[in-house]
BAZAGU-96659 format. One record per atom (N, C-alpha, C): x, y, z. Coordinates in steps of 0.2 Angstrom, whole numbers, plus 2048, in hexadecimal, padded with zeros to 3 digits. Example, Ala and Ser with C-alpha at 12.3 -4.5 7.8 and 13.67 -1.06 7.14 Angstrom:
<sites>
8427E4827 83E7EA827 8427F0827 8407F5823 8447FB824 840800827 
</sites>
This chain:
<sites>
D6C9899C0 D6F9829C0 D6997D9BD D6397F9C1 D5D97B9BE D5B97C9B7 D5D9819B3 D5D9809AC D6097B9A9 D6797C9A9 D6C9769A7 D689709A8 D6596E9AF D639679B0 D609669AA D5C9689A8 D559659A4 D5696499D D55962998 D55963992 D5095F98F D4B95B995 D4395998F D3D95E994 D3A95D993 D34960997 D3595E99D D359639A4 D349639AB D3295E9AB D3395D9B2 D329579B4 D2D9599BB D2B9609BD D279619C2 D239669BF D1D96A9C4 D1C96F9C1 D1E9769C7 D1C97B9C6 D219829C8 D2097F9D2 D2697F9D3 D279809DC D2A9769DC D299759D7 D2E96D9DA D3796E9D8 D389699D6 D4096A9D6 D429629D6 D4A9619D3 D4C95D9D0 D4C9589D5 D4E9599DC D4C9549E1 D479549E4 D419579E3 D3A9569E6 D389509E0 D3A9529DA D3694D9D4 D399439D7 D429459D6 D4593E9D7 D4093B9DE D409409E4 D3B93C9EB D359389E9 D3293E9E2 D2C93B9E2 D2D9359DE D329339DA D3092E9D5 D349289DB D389289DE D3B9239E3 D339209E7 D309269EA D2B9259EF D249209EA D249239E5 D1D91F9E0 D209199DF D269179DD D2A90E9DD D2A90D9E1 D2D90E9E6 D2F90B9ED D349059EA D399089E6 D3C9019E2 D449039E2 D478FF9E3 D519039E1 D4F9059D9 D529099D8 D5290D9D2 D599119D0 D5D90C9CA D6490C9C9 D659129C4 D699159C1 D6C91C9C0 D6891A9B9 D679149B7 D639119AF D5E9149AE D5B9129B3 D539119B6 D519199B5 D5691D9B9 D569249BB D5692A9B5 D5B9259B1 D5A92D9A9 D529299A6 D539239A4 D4E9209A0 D459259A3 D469249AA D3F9299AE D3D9319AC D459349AE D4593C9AD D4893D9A7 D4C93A9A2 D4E93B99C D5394099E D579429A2 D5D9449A5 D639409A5 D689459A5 D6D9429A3 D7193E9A9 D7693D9AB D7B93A9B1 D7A93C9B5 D809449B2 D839489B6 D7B94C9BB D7694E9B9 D6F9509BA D6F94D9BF D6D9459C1 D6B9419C4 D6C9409C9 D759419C9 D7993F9CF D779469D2 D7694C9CD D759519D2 D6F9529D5 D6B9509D4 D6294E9D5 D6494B9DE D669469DC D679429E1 D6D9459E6 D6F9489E7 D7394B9EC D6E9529EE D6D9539EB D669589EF D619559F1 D5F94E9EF D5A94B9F3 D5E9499FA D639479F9 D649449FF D6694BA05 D6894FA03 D6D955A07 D63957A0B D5E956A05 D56957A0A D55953A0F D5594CA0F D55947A11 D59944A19 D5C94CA1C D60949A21 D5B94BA27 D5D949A2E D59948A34 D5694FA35 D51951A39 D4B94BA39 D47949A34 D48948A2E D43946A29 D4293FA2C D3D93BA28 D3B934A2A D3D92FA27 D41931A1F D4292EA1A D4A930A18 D4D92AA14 D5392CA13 D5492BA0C D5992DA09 D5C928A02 D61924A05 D5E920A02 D6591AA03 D689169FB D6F9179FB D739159F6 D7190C9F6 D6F9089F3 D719009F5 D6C8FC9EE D708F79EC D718F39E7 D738F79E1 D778FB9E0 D768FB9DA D719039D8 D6E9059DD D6A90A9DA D679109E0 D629119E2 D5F9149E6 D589129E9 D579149EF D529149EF D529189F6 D4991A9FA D4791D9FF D4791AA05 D49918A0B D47913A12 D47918A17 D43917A1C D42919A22 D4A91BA25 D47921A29 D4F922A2E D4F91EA33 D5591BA33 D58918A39 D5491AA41 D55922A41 D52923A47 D4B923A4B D45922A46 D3D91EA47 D3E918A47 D43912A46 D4390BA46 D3E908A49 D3D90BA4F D3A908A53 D32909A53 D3190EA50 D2B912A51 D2790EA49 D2D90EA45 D2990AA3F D28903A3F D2E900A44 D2B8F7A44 D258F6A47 D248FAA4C D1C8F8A4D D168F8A46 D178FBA43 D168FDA3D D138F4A39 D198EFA39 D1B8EAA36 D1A8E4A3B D188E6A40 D178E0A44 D158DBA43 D108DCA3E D0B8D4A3C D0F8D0A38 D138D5A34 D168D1A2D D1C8CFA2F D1D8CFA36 D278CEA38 D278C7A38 D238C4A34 D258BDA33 D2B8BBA30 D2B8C1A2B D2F8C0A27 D388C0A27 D388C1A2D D3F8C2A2F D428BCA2D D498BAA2D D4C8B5A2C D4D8B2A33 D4B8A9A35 D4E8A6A39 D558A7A39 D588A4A40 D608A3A3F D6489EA3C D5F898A39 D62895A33 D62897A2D D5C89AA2B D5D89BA25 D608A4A24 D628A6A2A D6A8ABA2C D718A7A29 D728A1A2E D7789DA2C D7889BA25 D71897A23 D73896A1C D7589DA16 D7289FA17 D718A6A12 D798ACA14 D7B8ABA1A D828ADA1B D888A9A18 D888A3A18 D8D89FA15 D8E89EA0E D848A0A09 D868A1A03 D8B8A7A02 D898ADA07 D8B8B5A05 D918B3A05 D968B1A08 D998B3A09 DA08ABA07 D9E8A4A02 DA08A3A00 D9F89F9FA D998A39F6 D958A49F2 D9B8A49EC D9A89E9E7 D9489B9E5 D968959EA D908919EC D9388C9F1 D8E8899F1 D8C8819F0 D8A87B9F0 D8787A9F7 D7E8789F5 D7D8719FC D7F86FA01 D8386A9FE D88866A04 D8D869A03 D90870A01 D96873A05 D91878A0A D8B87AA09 D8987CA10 D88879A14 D85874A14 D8586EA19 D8B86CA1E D9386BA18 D9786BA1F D9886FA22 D99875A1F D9A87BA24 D9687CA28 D8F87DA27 D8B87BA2E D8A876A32 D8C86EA2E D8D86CA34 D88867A36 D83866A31 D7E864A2F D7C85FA29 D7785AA2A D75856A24 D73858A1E D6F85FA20 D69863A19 D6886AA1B D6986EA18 D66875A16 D5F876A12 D5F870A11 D5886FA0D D51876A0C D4F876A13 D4C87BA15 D4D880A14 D53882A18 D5588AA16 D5988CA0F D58889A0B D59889A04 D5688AA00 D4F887A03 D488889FD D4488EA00 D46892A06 D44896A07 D4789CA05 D4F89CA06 D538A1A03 D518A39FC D4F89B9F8 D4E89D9F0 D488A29F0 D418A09F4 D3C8A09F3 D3A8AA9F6 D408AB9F8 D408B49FA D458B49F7 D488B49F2 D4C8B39EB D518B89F0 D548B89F5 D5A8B99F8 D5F8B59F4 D5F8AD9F3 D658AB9F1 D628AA9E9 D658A69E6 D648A39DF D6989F9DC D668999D8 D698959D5 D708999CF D748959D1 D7B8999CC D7E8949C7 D7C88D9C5 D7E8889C1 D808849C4 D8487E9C3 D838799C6 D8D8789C8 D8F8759CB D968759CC D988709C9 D9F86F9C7 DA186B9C4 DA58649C6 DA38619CA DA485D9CE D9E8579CD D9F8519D3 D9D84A9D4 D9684D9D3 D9084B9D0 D8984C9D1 D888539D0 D8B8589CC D8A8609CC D868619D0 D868649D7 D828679D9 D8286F9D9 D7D8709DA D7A8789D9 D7D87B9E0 D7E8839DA D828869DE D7C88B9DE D7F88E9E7 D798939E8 D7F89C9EA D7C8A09E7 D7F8A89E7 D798AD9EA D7B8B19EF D768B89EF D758BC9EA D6E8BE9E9 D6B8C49E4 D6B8CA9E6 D6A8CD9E2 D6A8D59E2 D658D69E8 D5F8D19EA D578D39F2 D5E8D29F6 D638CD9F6 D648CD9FD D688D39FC D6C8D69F8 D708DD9FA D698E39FC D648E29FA D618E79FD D5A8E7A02 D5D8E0A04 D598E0A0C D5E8E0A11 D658E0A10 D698E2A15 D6D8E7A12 D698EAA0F D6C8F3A0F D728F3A0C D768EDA06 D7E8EEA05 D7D8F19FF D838F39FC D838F69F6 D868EF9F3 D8C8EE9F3 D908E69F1 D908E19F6 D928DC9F4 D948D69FA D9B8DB9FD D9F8DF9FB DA58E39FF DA38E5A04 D9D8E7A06 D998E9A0C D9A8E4A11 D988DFA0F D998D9A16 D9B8DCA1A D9B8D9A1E DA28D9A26 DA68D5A23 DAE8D5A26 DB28D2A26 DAF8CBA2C DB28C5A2A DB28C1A2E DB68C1A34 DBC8C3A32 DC18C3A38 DC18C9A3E DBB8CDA3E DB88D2A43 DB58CEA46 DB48C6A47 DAE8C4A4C DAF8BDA4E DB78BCA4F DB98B6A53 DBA8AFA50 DB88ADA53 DB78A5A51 DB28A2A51 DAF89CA4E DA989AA4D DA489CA4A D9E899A45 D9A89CA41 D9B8A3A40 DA08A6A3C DA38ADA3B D9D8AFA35 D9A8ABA30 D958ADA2B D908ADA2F D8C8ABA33 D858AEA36 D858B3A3B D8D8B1A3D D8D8B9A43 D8C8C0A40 D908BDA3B D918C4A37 D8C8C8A32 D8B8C3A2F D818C4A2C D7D8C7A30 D7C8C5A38 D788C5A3A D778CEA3F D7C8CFA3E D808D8A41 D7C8DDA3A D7B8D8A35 D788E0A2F D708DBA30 D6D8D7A31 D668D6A31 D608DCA33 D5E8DDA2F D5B8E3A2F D538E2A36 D558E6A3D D508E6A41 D478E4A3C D468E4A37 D408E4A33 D438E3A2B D3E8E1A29 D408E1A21 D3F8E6A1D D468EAA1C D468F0A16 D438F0A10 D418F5A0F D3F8F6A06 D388F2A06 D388ECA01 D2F8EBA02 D2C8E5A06 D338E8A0C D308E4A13 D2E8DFA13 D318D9A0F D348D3A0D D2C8D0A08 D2C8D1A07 D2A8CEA03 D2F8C8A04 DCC8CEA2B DCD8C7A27 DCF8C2A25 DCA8BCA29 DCC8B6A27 DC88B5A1F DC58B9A1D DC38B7A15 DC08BEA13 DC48C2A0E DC18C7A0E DBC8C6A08 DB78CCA06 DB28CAA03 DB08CEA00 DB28CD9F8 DB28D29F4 DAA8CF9EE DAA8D59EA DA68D49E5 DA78CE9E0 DA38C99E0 DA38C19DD DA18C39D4 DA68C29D0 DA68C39C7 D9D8BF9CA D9A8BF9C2 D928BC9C1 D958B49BE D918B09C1 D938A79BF D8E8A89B8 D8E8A49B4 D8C8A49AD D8589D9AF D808A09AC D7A89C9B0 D7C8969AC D788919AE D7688A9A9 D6F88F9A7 D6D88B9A2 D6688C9A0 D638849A2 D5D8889A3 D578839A4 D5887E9AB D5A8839B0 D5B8809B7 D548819BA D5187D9BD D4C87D9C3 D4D8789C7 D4C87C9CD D4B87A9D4 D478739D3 D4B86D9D4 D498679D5 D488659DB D428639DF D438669E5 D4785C9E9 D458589E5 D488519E5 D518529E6 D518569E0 D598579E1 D5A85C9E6 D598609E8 D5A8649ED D5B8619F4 D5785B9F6 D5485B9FB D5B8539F9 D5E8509F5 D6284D9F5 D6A84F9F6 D6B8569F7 D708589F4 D758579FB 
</sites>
């Protein structure tokens, strides 16, 4: 079978194999790495790849330390569930980084009614200004600007990006929670707030409405964050 895989020059030398190679090139990136990414590397075809990776994962079960995990769109390596605890200590100093529970609230309510305006986050929370937790979402490029809406004063609409599908470990926004699993009241941050990852995954940061895969909004060009208009919005 490993003959068939190959058709350019190996990819290890005598005693590795098609998933020792893929662990190795996952572990050197430390990056998701989409099925593109994966022939463009090994010069391997699909069908190889998907095989590749099913023998890396079938290696990669308990008690190893490390997993594959399917999310955004591609692959990548993350710690098993079961050291959690053992590896936050790990991350202690850097756990700044976590999200407040505002900028949870804000960042839930784009996810999930995305593409969505400023002061439509504002009423829904309920509040004057998101200001803050918008310039912060942008600035961890969790959310990102989507065009501007077409209404009184066009305000800018904000949508989540591919970091935030892979800091709470989703494949698509289909993953979400349903809303309607968790009652009444702030149903977006409760529900956000059930996949917040105990620490920050990958590079450690750097039905009442079901919730499916959102088509791509069509950018405007030459939009920048005016922080005047923002702080107006």
């Amino acid at each position: 079978m490993t003959e068939d895989l190959f058709h350019q020059e190996p990819l290890f030398e005598n005693g590795g194999d098609l998933a020792g190679a893929l662990e190795a090139i996952f572990l050197a990136s430390g990056e998701v790495l989409d099925l593109a990414k994966l022939r463009e590397l090994t010069g391997l075809g699909e069908g190889a790849i998907r095989a590749g990776l099913e023998m890396l994962d079938e290696r990669l079960q308990p008690p190893r330390g490390v997993r594959l995990l399917e999310v955004g769109g591609g692959w990548r390596l993350a710690t098993s569930p079961q050291y959690a605890e053992l590896v936050s200590k790990l991350v202690t100093t850097i756990r700044s980084g976590r999200l407040t529970p505002a900028q949870i609230e804000t960042l839930a309510i784009i996810a999930y009614r995305q593409p969505v305006t400023g002061p439509e986050i504002n009423e829904i929370r309920g509040i004057s200004s998101s200001t803050n937790q918008l310039k912060t979402l942008l600035e961890r490029e969790l959310v990102e600007i989507a065009g501007r809406k077409a209404v009184v004063g066009r305000p800018m609409m904000y949508v989540t990006t591919r970091k935030f599908l892979l800091h709470f470990g989703l494949q698509g926004l289909h993953d979400l929670p349903h809303l309607a699993d968790f009652g009444e009241g702030n149903l977006e941050a409760i529900a956000l707030s059930q996949l917040e990852p105990p620490m920050p995954e990958g590079s450690l940061f750097d039905g009442e409405h079901e919730v499916d895969s959102i088509p791509p909004i069509p950018q405007e060009h030459d939009i920048e964050l005016d922080e005047n208009e923002l702080s107006n919005e």
